[in-house]
C-alpha positions in Angstrom: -13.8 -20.2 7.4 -10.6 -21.1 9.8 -7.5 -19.5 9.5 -5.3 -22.3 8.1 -3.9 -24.0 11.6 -0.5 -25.3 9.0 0.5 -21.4 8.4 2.6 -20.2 11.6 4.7 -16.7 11.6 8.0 -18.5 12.0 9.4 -20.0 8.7 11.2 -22.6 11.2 10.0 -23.2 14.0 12.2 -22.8 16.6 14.1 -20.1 14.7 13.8 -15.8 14.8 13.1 -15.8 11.0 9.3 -14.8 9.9 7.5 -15.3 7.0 6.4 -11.3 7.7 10.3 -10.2 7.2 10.8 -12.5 3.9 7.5 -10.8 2.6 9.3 -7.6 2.6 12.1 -8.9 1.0 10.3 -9.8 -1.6 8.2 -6.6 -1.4 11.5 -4.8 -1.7 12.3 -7.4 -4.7 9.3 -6.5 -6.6 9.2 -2.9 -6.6 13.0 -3.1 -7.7 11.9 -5.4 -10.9 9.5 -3.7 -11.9 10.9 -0.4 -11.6 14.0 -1.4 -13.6 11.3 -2.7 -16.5 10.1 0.4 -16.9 13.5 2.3 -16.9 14.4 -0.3 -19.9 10.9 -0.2 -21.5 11.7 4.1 -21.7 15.8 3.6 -22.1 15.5 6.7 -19.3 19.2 7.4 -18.6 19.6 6.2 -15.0 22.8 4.4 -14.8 22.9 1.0 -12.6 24.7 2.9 -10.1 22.6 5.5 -9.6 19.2 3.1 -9.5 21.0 0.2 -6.7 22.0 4.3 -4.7 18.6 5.2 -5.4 16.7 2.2 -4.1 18.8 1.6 -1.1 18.3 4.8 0.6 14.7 4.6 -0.8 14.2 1.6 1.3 16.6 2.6 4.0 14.3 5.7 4.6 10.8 4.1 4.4 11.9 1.5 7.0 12.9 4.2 9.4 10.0 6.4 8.8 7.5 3.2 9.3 9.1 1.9 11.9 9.1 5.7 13.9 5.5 6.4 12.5 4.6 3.0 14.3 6.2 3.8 17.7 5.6 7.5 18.4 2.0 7.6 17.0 0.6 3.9 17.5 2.0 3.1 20.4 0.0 4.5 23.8 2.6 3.6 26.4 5.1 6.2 25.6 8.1 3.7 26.4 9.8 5.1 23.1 9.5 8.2 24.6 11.3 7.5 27.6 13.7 4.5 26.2 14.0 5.9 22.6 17.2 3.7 21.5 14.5 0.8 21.7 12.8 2.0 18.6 15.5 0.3 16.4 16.7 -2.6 19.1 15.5 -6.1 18.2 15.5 -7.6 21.4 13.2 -7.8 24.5 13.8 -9.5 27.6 17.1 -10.6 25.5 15.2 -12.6 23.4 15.2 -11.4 19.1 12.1 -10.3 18.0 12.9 -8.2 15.5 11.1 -4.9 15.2 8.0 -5.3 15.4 5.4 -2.5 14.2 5.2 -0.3 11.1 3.5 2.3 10.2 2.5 2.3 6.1 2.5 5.9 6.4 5.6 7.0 7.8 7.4 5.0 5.1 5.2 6.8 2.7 6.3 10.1 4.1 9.9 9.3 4.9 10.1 7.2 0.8 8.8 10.3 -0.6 10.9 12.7 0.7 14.2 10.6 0.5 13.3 10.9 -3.8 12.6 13.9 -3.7 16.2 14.4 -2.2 17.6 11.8 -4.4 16.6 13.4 -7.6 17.6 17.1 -6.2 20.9 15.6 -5.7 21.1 13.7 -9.2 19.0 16.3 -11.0 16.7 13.8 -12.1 13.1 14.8 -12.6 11.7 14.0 -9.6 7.6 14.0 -11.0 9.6 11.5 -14.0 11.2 9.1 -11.4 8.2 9.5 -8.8 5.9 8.4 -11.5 8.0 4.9 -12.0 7.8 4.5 -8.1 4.3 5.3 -8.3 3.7 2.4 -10.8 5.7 0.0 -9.0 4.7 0.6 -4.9 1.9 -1.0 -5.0 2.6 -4.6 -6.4 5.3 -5.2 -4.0 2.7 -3.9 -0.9 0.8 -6.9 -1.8 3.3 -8.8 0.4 3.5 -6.9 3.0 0.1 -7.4 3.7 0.2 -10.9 2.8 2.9 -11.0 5.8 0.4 -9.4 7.9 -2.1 -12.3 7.0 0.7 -15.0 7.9 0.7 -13.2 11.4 -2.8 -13.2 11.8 -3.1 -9.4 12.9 -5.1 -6.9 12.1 -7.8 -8.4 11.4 -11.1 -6.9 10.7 -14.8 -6.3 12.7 -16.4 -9.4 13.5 -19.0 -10.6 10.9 -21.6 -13.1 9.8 -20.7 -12.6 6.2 -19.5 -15.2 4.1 -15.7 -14.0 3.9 -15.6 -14.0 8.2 -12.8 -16.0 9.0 -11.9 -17.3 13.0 -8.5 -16.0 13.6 -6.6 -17.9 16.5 -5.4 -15.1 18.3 -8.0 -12.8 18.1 -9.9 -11.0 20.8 -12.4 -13.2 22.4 -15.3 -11.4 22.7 -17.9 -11.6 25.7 -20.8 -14.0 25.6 -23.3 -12.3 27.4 -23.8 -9.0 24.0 -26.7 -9.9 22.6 -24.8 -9.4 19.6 -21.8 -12.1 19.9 -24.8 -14.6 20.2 -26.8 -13.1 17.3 -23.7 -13.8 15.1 -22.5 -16.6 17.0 -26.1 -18.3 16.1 -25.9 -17.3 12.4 -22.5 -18.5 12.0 -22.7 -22.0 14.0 -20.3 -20.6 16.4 -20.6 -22.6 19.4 -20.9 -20.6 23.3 -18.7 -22.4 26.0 -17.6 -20.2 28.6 -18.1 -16.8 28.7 -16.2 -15.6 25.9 -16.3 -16.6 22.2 -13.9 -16.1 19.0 -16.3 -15.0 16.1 -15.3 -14.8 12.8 -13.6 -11.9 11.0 -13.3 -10.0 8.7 -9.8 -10.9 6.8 -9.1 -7.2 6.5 -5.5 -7.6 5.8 -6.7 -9.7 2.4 -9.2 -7.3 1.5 -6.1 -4.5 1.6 -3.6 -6.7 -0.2 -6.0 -6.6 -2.9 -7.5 -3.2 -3.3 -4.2 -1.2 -2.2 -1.9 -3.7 -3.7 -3.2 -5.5 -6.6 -6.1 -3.5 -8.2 -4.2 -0.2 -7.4 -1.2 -1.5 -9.4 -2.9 -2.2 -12.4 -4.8 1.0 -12.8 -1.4 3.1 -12.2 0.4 0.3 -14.6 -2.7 1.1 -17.6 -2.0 4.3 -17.3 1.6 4.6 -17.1 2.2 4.8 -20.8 -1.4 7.5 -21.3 -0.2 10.0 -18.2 -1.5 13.0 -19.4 1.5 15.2 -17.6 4.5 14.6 -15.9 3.7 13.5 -12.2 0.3 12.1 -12.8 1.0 8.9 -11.4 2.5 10.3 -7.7 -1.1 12.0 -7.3 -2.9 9.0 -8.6 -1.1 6.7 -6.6 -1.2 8.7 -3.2 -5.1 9.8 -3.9 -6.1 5.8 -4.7 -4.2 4.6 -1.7 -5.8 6.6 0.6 -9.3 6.2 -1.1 -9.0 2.5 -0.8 -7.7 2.5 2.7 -10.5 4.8 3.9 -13.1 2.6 3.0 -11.4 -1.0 4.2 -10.8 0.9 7.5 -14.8 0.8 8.4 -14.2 -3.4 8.0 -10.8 -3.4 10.1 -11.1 -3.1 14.0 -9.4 0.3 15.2 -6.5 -0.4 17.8 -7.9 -1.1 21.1 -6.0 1.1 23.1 -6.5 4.1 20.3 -10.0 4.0 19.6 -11.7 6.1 17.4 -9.2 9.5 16.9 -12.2 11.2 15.6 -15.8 11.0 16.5 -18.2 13.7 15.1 -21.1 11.4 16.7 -20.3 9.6 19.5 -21.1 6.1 19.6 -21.3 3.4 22.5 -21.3 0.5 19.6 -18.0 -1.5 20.7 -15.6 -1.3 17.6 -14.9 -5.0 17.1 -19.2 -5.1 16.6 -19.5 -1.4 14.2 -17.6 1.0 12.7 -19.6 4.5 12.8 -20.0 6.6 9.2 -18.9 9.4 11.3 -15.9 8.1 13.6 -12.5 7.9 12.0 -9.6 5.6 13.3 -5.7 6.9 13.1 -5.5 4.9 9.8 -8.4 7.1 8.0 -6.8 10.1 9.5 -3.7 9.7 7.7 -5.4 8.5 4.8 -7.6 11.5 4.8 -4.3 13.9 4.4 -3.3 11.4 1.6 -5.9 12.0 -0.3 -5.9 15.6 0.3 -2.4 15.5 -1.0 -2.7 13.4 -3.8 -5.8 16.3 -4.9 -3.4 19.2 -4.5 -0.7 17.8 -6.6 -2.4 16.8 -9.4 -3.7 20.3 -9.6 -0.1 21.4 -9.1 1.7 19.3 -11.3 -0.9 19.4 -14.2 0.2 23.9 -14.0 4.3 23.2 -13.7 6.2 24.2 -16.3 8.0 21.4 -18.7 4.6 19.3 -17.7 4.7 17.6 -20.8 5.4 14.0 -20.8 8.7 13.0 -22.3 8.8 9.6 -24.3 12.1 8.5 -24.7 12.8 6.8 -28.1 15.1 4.4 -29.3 18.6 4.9 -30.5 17.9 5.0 -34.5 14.6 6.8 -33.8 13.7 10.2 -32.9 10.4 11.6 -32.2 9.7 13.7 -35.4 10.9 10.8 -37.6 7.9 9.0 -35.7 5.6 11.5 -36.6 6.7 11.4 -39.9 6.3 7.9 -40.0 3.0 7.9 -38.5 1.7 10.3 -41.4 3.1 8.4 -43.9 1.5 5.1 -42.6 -2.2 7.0 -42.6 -1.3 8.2 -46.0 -1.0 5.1 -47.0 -4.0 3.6 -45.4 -6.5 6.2 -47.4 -4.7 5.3 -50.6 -5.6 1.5 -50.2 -9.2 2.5 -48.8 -9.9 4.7 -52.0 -8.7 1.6 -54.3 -10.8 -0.9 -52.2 -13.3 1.5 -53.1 -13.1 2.1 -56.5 -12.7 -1.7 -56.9 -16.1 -2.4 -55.2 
């Protein structure tokens, strides 16, 4: 496949606005609706107020943390470091480019700990509000990764597969590996010079759906049959990482980080293999995600007040439920016993 030549970065051309900063904007959009359903579907008392205070610094701390996640441990030539008012300045070579480069898991990180602060402040349960979060994260990521698609970047290993696509600005790779001409043959790719742009994996797609799409609907399924208070943080940050551990092997590490860890090393060039035993920065953080997603579900399932708290409506409490609910399979065995007896 061919990346679609009619889908360019720039919504206009000729103008600084990109498809990839509207995709957050409806990232951002998402999340808030969804959220807010579930605050409705419960009646949880959060006033308006305090979810528009809650969201804003939400999102004003995740774009900080991705966006100093992305600079201080992605970035190789320690400009930031020197100049580090450019983090957060737009231009370059006074010319608006926006910021480019975040970091998923510095706005994981930085998200988390402003709710955790948030409901401190409030004294809202964080492990009840955390848990709504949880379950609405992950449909609005799906953009984000679709933006990254639009961009064409981060693109995968090259492939023969069925799924490779040829992305325009990709890497070309050098003719004369044995292995660019084995898949270059099996793909039809024609050689003519000495470099050639294989096909790809569309890595970014392959995330959108896994991390965004399937992710969401096991947290949603299970938002209503948490079995304690919390359950959904752990499950969200343990399934995150799991998926993004194993799309990493398709995804081509950063060329100028390489392999972070390499318990066997390798002199297979990345954009050809990924190693069962060499881990790129992304599996690295993902690994400490799933470590922490482990720990507090063991954590959270001991707290105290675990229980999960359903909150009913007005004219309805929970033991006039239970009542009701008795009554109801009272009156169930009555008509059995009559079908019964009329048989």
């Amino acid at each position: 496949m061919h990346f679609p030549s009619w889908l360019k970065p720039e919504i206009i051309p000729g103008l600084p606005i990109r498809w990839y900063g509207l995709m957050y904007i409806f990232a951002f959009g998402t999340a808030f609706l969804v959220y807010r359903r579930q605050i409705k579907e419960r009646k949880f008392p959060m006033s308006e107020d305090d979810f528009s205070s809650m969201f804003f610094w939400g999102i004003l701390s995740l774009l900080v943390g991705a966006r100093l996640f992305s600079t201080l441990i992605y970035e190789t030539s320690n400009i930031y470091l020197r100049q580090p008012w450019l983090i957060f300045w737009p231009f370059r070579n006074g010319k608006f480019t926006g910021l480019q480069g975040m970091s998923y898991h510095g706005g994981a990180f930085f998200g988390l700990l402003s709710v955790v602060i948030f409901a401190k402040v409030k004294k809202f349960s964080f492990r009840e509000i955390g848990d709504m979060f949880a379950a609405s994260i992950p449909l609005g990521y799906t953009f984000g990764r679709l933006g990254n698609f639009i961009n064409g970047e981060l693109y995968g290993r090259a492939t023969a597969g069925p799924l490779g696509m040829v992305f325009p600005h990709a890497t070309p790779l050098p003719a004369s590996e044995s292995w660019v001409v084995e898949i270059a043959e099996k793909t039809g790719t024609a050689i003519t010079g000495a470099f050639v742009n294989l096909p790809r994996h569309p890595s970014q797609l392959y995330e959108m759906i896994f991390e965004g799409i399937i992710l969401w609907a096991i947290i949603w399924f299970f938002r209503s049959r948490k079995p304690f208070k919390g359950f959904l943080v752990g499950l969200y940050f343990l399934g995150y990482g799991l998926f993004r551990f194993i799309i990493e092997y398709f995804r081509e590490p950063d060329a100028d980080l390489g392999y972070r860890i390499e318990f066997v090393k390798t002199t297979l060039p990345p954009a050809y293999a990924h190693p069962l035993f060499s881990f790129s920065t992304g599996q690295v953080l993902c690994f400490w995600m799933i470590l922490f997603g482990i720990i507090w579900l063991i954590v959270a399932s001991r707290l105290p007040n675990r229980e999960v708290v359903y909150i009913y409506n007005e004219d309805e409490n929970p033991t006039q439920k239970t009542v009701n609910k008795e009554e109801a399979a009272k009156e169930r065995n009555k008509r059995r016993k009559l079908r019964k007896k009329l048989k």
